[in-house]
PQR file of N, CA, C, O and H, with PARSE charges and radii, in Angstrom:
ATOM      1  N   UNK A   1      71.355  35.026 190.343 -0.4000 1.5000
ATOM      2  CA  UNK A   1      71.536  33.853 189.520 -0.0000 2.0000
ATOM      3  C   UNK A   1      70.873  34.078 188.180  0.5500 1.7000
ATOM      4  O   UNK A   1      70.006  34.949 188.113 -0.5500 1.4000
ATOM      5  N   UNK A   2      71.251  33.261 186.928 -0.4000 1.5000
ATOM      6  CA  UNK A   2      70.940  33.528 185.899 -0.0000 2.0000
ATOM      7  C   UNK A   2      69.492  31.834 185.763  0.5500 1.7000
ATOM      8  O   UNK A   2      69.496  30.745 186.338 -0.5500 1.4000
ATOM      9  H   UNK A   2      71.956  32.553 186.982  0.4000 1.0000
ATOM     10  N   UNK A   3      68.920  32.192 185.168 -0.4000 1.5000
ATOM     11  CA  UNK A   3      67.752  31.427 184.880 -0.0000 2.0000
ATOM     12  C   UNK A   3      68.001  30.906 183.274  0.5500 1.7000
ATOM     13  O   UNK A   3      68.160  31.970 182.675 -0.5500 1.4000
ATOM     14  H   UNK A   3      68.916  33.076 184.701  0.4000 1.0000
ATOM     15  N   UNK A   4      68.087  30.080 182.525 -0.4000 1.5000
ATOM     16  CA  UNK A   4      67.988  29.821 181.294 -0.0000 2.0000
ATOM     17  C   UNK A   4      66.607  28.877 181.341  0.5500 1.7000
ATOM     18  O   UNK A   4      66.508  27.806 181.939 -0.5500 1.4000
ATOM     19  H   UNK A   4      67.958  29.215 183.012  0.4000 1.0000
ATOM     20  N   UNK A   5      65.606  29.519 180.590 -0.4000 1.5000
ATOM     21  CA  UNK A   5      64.355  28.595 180.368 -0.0000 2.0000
ATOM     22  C   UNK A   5      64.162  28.300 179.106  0.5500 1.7000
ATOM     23  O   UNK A   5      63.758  29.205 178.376 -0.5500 1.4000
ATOM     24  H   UNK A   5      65.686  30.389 180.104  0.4000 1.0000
ATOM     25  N   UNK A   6      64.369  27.149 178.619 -0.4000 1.5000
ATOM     26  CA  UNK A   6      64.596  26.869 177.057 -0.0000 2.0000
ATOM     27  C   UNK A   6      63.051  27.034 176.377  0.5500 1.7000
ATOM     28  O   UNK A   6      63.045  27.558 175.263 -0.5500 1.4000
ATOM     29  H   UNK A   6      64.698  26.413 179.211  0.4000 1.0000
ATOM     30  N   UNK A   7      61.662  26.612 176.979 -0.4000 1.5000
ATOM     31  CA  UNK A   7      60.570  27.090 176.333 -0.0000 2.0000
ATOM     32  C   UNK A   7      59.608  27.799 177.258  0.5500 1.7000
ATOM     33  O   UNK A   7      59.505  27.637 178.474 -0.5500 1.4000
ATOM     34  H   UNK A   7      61.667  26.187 177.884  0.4000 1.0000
ATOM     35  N   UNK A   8      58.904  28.631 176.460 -0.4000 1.5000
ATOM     36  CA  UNK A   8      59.476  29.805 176.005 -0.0000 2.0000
ATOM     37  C   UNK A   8      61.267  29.765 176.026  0.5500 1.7000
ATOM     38  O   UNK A   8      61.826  29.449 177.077 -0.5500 1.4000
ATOM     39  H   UNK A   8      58.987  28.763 175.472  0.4000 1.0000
ATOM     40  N   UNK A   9      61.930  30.045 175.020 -0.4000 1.5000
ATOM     41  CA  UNK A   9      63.354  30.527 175.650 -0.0000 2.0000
ATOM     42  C   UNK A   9      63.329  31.629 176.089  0.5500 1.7000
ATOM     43  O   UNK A   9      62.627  32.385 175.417 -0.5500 1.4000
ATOM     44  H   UNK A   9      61.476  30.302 174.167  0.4000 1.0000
ATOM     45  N   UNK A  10      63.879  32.149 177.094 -0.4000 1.5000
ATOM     46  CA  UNK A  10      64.509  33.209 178.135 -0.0000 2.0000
ATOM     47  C   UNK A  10      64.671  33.141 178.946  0.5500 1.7000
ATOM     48  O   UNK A  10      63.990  32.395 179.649 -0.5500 1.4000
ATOM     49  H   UNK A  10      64.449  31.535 177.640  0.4000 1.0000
ATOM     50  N   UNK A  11      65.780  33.934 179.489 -0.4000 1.5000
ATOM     51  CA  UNK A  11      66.818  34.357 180.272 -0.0000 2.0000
ATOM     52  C   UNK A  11      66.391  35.254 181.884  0.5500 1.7000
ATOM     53  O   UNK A  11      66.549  36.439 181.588 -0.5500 1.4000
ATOM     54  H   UNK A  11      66.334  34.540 178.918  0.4000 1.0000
ATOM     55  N   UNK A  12      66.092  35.207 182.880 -0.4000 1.5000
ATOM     56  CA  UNK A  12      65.841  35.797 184.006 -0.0000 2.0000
ATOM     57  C   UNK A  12      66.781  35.657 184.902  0.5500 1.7000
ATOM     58  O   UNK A  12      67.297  34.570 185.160 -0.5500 1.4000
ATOM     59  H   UNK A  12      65.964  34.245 183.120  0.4000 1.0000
ATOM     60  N   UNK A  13      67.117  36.866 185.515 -0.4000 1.5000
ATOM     61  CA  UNK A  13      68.275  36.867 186.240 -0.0000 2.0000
ATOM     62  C   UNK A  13      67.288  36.727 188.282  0.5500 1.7000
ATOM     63  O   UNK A  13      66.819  37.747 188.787 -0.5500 1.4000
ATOM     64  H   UNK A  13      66.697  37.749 185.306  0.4000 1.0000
ATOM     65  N   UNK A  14      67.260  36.187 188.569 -0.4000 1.5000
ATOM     66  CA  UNK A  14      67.237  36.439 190.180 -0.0000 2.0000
ATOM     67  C   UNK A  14      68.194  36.625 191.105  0.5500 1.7000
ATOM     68  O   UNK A  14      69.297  36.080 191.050 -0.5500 1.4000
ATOM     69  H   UNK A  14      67.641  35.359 188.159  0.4000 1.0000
ATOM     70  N   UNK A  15      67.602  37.868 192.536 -0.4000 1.5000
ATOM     71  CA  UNK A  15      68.872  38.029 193.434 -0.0000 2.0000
ATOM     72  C   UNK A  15      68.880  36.607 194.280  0.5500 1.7000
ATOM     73  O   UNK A  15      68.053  35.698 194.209 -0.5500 1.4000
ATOM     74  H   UNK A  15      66.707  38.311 192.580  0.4000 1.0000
ATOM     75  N   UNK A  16      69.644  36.661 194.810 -0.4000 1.5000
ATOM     76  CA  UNK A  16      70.255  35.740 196.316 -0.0000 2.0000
ATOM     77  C   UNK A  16      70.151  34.560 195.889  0.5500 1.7000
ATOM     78  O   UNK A  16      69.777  34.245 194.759 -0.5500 1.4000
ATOM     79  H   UNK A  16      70.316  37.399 194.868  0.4000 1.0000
ATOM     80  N   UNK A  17      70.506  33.762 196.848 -0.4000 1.5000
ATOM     81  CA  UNK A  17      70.515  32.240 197.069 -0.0000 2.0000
ATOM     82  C   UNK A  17      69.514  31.843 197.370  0.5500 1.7000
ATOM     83  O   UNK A  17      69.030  32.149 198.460 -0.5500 1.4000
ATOM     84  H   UNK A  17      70.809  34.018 197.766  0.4000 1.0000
ATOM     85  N   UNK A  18      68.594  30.663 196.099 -0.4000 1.5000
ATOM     86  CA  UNK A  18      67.462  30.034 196.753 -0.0000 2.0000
ATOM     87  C   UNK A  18      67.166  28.487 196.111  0.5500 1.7000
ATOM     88  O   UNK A  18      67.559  28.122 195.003 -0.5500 1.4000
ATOM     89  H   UNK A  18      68.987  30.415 195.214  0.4000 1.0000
ATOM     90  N   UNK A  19      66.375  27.660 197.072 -0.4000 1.5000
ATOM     91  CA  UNK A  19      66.325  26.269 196.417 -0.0000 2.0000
ATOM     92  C   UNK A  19      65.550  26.408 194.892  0.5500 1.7000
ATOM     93  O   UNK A  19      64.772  27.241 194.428 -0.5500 1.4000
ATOM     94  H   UNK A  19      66.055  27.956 197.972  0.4000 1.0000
ATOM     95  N   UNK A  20      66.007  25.489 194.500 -0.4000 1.5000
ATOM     96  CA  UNK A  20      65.321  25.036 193.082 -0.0000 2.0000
ATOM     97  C   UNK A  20      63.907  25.148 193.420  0.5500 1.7000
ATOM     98  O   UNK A  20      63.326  25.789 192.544 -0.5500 1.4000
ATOM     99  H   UNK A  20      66.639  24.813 194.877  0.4000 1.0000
ATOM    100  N   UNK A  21      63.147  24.773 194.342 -0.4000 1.5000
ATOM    101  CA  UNK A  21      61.260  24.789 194.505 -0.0000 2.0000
ATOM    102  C   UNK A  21      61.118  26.142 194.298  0.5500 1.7000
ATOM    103  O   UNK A  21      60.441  26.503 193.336 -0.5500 1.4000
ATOM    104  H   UNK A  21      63.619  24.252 195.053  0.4000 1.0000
ATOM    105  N   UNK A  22      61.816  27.257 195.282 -0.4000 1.5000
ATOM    106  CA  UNK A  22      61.712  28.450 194.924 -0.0000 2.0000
ATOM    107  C   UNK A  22      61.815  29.488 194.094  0.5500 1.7000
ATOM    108  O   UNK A  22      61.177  30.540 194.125 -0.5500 1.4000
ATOM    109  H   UNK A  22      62.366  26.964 196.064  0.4000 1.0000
ATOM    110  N   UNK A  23      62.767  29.099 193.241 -0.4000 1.5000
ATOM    111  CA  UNK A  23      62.786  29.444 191.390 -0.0000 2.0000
ATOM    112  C   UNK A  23      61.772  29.395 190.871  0.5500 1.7000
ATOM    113  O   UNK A  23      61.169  30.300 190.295 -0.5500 1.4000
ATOM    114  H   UNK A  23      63.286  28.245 193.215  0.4000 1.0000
ATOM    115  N   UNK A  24      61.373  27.918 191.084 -0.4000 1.5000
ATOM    116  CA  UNK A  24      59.976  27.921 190.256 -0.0000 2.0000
ATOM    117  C   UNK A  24      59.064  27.913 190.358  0.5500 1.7000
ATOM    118  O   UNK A  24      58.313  27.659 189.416 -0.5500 1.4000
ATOM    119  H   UNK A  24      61.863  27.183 191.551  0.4000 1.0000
ATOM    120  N   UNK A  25      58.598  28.223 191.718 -0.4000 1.5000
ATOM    121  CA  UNK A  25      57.684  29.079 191.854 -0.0000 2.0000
ATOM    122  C   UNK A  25      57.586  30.260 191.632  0.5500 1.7000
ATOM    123  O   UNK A  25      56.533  30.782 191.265 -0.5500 1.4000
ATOM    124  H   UNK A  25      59.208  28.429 192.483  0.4000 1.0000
ATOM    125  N   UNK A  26      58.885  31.000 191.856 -0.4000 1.5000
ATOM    126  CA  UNK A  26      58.881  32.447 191.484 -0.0000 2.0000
ATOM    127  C   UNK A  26      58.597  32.594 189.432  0.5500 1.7000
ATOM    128  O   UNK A  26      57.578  32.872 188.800 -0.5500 1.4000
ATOM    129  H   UNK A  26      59.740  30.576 192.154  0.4000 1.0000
ATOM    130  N   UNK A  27      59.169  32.458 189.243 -0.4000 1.5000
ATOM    131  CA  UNK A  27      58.938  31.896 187.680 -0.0000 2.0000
ATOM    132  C   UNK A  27      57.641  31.322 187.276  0.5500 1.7000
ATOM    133  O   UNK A  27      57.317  31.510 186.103 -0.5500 1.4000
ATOM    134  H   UNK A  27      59.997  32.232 189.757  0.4000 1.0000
ATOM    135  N   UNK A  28      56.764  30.590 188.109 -0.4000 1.5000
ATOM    136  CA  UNK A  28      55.166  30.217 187.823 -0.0000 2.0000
ATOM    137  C   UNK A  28      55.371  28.810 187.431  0.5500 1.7000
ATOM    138  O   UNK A  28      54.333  28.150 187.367 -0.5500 1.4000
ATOM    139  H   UNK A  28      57.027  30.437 189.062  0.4000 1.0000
ATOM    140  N   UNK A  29      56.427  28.226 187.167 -0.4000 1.5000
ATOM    141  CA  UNK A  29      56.794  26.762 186.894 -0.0000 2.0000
ATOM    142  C   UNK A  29      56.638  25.551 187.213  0.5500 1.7000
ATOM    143  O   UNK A  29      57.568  25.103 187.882 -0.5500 1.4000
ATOM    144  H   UNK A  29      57.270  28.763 187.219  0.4000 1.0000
ATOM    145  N   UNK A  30      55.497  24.580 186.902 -0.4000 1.5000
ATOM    146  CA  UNK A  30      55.144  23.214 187.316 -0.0000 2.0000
ATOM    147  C   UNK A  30      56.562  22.405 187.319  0.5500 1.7000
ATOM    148  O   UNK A  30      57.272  22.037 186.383 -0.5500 1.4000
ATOM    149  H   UNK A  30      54.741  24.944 186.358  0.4000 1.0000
ATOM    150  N   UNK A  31      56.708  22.262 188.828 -0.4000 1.5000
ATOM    151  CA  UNK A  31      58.070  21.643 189.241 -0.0000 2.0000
ATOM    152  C   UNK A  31      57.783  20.175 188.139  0.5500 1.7000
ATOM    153  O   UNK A  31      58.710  19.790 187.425 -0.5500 1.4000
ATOM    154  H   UNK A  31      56.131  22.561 189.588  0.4000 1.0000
ATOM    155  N   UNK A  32      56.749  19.631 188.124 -0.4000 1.5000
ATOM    156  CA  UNK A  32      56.526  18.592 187.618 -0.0000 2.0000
ATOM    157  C   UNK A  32      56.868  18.303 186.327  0.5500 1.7000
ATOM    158  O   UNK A  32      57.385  17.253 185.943 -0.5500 1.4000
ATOM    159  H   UNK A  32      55.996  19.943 188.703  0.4000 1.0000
ATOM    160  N   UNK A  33      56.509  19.457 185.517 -0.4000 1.5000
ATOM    161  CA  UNK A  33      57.039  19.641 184.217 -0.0000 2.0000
ATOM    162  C   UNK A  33      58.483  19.992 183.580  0.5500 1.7000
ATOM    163  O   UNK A  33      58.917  20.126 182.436 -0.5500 1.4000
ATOM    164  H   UNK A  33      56.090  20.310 185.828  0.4000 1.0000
ATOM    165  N   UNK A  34      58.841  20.046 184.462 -0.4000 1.5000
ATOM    166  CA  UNK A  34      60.485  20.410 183.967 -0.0000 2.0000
ATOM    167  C   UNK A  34      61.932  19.572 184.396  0.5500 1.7000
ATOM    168  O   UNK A  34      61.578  18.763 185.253 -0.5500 1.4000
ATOM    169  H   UNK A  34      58.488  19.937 185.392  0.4000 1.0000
ATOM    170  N   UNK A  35      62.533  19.515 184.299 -0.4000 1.5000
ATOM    171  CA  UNK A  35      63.904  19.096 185.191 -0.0000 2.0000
ATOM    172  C   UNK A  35      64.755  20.424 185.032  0.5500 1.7000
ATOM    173  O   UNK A  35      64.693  21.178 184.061 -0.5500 1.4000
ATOM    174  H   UNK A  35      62.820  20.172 183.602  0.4000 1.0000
ATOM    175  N   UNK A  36      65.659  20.603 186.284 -0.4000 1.5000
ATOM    176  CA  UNK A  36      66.568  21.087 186.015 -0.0000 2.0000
ATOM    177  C   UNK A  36      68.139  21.050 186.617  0.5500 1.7000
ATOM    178  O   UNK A  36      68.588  20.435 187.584 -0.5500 1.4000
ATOM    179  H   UNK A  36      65.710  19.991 187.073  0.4000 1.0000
ATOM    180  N   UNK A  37      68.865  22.048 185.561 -0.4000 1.5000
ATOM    181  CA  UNK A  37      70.360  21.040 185.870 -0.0000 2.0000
ATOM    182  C   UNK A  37      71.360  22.588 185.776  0.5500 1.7000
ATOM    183  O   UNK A  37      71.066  23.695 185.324 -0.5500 1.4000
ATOM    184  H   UNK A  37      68.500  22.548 184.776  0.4000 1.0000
ATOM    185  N   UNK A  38      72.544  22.102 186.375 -0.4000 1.5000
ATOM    186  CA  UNK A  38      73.508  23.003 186.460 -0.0000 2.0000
ATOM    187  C   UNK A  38      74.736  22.360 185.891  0.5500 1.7000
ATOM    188  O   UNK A  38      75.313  21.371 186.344 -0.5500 1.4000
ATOM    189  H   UNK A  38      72.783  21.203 186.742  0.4000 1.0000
ATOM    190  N   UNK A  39      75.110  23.195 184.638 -0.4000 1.5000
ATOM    191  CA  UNK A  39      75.812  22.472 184.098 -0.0000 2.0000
ATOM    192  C   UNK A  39      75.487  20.949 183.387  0.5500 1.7000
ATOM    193  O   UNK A  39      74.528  20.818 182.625 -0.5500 1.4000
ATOM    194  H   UNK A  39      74.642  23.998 184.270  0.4000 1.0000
ATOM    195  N   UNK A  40      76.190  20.075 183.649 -0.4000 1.5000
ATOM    196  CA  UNK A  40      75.180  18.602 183.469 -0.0000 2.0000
ATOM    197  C   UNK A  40      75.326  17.849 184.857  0.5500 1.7000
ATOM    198  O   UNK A  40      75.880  16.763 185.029 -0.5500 1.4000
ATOM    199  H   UNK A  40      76.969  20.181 184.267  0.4000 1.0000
ATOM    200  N   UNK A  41      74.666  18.708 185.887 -0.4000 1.5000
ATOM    201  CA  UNK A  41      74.655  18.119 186.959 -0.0000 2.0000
ATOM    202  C   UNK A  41      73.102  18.047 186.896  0.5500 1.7000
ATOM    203  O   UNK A  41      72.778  18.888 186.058 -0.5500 1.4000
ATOM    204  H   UNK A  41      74.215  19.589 185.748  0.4000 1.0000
ATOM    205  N   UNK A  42      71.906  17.395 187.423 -0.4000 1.5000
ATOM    206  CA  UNK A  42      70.606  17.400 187.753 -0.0000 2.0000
ATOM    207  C   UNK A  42      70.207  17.755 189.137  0.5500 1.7000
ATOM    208  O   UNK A  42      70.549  17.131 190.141 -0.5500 1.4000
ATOM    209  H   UNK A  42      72.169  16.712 188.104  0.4000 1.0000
ATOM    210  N   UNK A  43      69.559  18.664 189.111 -0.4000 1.5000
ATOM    211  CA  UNK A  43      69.149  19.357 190.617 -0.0000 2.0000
ATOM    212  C   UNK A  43      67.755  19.180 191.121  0.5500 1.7000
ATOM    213  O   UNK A  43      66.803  19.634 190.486 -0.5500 1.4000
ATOM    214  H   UNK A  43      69.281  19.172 188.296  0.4000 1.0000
ATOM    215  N   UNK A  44      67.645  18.704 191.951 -0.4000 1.5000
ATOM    216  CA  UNK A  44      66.564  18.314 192.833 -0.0000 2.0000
ATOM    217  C   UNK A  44      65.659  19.550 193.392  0.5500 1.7000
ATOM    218  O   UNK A  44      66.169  20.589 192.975 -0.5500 1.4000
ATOM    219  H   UNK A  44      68.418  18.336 192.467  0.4000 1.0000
ATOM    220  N   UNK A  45      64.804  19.751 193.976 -0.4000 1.5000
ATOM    221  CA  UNK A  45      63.987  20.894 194.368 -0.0000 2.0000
ATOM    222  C   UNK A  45      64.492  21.326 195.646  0.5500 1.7000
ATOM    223  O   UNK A  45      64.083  22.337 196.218 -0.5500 1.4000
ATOM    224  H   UNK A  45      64.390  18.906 194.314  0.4000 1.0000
ATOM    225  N   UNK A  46      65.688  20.296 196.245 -0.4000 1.5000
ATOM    226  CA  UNK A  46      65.685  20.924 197.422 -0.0000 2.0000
ATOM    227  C   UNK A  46      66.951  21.435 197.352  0.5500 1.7000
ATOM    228  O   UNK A  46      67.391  22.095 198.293 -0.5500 1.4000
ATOM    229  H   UNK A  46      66.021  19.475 195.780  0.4000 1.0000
ATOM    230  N   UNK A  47      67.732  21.179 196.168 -0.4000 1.5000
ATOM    231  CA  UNK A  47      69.576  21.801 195.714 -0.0000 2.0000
ATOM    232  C   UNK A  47      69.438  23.542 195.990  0.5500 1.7000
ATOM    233  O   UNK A  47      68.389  24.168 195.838 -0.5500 1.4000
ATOM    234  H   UNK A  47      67.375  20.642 195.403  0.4000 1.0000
ATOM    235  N   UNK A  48      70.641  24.084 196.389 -0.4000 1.5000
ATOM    236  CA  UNK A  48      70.586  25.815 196.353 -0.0000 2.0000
ATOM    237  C   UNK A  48      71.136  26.175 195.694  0.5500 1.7000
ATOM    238  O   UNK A  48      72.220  25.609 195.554 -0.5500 1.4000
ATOM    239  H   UNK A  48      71.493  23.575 196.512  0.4000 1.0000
ATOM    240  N   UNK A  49      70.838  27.341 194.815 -0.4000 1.5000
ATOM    241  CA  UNK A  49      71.531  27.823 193.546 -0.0000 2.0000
ATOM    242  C   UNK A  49      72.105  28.867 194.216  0.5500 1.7000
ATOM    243  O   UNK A  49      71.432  29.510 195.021 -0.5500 1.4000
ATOM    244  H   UNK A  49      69.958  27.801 194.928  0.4000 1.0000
ATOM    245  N   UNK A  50      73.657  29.223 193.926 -0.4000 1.5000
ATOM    246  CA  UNK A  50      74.492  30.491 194.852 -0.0000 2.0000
ATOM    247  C   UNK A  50      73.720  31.716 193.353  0.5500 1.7000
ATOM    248  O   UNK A  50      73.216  31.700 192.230 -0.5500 1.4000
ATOM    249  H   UNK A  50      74.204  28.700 193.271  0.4000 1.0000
ATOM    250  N   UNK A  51      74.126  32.547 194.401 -0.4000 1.5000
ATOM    251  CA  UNK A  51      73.504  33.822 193.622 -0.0000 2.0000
ATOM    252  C   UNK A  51      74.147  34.240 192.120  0.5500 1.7000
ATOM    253  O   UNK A  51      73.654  34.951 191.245 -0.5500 1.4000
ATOM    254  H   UNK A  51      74.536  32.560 195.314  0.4000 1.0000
ATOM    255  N   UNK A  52      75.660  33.401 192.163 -0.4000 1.5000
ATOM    256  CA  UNK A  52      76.619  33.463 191.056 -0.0000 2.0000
ATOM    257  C   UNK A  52      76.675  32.920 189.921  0.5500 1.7000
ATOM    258  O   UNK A  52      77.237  33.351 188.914 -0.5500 1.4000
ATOM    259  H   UNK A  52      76.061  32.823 192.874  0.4000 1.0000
ATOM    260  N   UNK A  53      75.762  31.411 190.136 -0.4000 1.5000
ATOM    261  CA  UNK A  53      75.267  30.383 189.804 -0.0000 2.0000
ATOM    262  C   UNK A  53      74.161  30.481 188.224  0.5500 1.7000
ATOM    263  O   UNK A  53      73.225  31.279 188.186 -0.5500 1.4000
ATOM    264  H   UNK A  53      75.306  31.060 190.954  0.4000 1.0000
ATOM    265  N   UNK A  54      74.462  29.619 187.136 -0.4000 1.5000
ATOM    266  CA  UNK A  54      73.350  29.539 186.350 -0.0000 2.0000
ATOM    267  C   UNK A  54      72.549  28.167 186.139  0.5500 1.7000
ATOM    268  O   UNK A  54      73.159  27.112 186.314 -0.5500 1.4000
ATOM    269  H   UNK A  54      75.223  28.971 187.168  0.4000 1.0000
ATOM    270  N   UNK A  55      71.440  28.156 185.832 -0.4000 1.5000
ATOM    271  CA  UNK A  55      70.680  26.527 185.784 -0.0000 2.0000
ATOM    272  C   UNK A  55      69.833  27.036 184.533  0.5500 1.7000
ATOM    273  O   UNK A  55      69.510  28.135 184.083 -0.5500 1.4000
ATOM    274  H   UNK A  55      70.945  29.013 185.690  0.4000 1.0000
ATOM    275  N   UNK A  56      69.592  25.441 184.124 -0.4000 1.5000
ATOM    276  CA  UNK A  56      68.786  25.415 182.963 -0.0000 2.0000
ATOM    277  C   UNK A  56      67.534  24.966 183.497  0.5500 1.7000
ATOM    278  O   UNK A  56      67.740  24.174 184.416 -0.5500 1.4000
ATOM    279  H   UNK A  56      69.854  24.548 184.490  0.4000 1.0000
ATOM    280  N   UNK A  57      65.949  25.223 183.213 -0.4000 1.5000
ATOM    281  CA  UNK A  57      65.178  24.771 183.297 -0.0000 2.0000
ATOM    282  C   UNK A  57      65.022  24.260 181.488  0.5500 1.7000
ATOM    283  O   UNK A  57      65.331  24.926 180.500 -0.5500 1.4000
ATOM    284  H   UNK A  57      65.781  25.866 182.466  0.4000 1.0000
ATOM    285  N   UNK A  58      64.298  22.535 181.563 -0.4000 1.5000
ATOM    286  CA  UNK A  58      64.268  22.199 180.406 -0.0000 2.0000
ATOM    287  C   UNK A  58      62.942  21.384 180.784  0.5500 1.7000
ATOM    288  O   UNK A  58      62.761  20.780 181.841 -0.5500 1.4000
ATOM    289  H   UNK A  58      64.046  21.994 182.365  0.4000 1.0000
ATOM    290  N   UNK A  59      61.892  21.508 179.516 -0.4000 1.5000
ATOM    291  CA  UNK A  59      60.684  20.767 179.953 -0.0000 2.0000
ATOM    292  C   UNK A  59      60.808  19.339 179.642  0.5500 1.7000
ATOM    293  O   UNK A  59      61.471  18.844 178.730 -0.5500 1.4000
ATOM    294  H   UNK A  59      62.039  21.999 178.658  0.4000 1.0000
ATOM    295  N   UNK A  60      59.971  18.644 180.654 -0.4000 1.5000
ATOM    296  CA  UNK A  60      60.588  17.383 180.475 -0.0000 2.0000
ATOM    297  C   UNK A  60      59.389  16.785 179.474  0.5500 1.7000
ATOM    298  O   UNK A  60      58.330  16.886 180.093 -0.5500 1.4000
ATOM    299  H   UNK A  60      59.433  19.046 181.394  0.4000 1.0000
ATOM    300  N   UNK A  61      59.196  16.275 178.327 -0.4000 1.5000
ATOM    301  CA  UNK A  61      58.809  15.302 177.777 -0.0000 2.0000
ATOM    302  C   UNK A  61      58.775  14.147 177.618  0.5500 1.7000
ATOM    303  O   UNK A  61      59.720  13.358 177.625 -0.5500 1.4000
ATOM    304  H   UNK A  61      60.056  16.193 177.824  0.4000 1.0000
ATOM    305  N   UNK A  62      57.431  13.905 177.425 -0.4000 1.5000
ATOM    306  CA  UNK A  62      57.464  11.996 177.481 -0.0000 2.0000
ATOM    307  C   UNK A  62      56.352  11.697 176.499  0.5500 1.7000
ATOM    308  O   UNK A  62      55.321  12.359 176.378 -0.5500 1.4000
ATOM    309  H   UNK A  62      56.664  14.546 177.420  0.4000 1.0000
ATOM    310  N   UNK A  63      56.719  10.519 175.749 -0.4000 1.5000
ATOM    311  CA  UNK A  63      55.782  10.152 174.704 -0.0000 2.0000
ATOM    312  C   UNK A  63      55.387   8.866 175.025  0.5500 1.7000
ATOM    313  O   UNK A  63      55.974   8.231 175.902 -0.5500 1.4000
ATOM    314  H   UNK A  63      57.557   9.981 175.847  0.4000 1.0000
ATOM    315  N   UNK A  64      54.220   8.308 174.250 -0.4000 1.5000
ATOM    316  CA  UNK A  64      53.721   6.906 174.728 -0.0000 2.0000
ATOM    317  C   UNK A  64      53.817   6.412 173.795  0.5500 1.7000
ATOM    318  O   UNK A  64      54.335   6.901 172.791 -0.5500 1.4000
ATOM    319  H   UNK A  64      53.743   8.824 173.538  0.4000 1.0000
ATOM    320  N   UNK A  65      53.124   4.819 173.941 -0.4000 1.5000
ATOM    321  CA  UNK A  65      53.465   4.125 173.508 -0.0000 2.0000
ATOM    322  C   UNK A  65      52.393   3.603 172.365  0.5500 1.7000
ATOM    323  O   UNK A  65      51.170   3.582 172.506 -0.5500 1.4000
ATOM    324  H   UNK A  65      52.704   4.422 174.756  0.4000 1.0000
ATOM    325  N   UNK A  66      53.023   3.250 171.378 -0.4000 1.5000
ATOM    326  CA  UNK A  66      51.907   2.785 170.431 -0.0000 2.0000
ATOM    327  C   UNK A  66      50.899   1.426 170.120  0.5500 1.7000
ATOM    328  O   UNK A  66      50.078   1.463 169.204 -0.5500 1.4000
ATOM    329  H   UNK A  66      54.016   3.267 171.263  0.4000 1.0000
TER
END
């Protein structure tokens, strides 16, 4: 599967089929900090990415209030 991580941007390819938790852990990635999506679908930690498959990790931001 192809990995798109917009910050840092880059690109990591991983073998086989594995859930979203396992990406990002492999990757070092605070599940907490990010969302991610396939296509403009939103994937949960427990969704499986086929090995053919690409997803975006995008960090999620939030601002407060003044």
């Amino acid at each position: 599967m192809k990995v798109l991580i917009r910050r840092p941007r880059r690109e990591v390819e991983l073998p086989g089929r594995r859930r979203v938790r396992e990406v990002l852990k492999e990757l070092q990635i605070n599940p907490e900090t990010v969302i991610v999506v396939r296509g403009e679908t939103l994937l949960t930690s427990d969704d499986v990415v086929g090995e053919e498959e690409r997803i975006e990790v995008i960090p999620a931001i939030s601002g407060g209030a003044q």
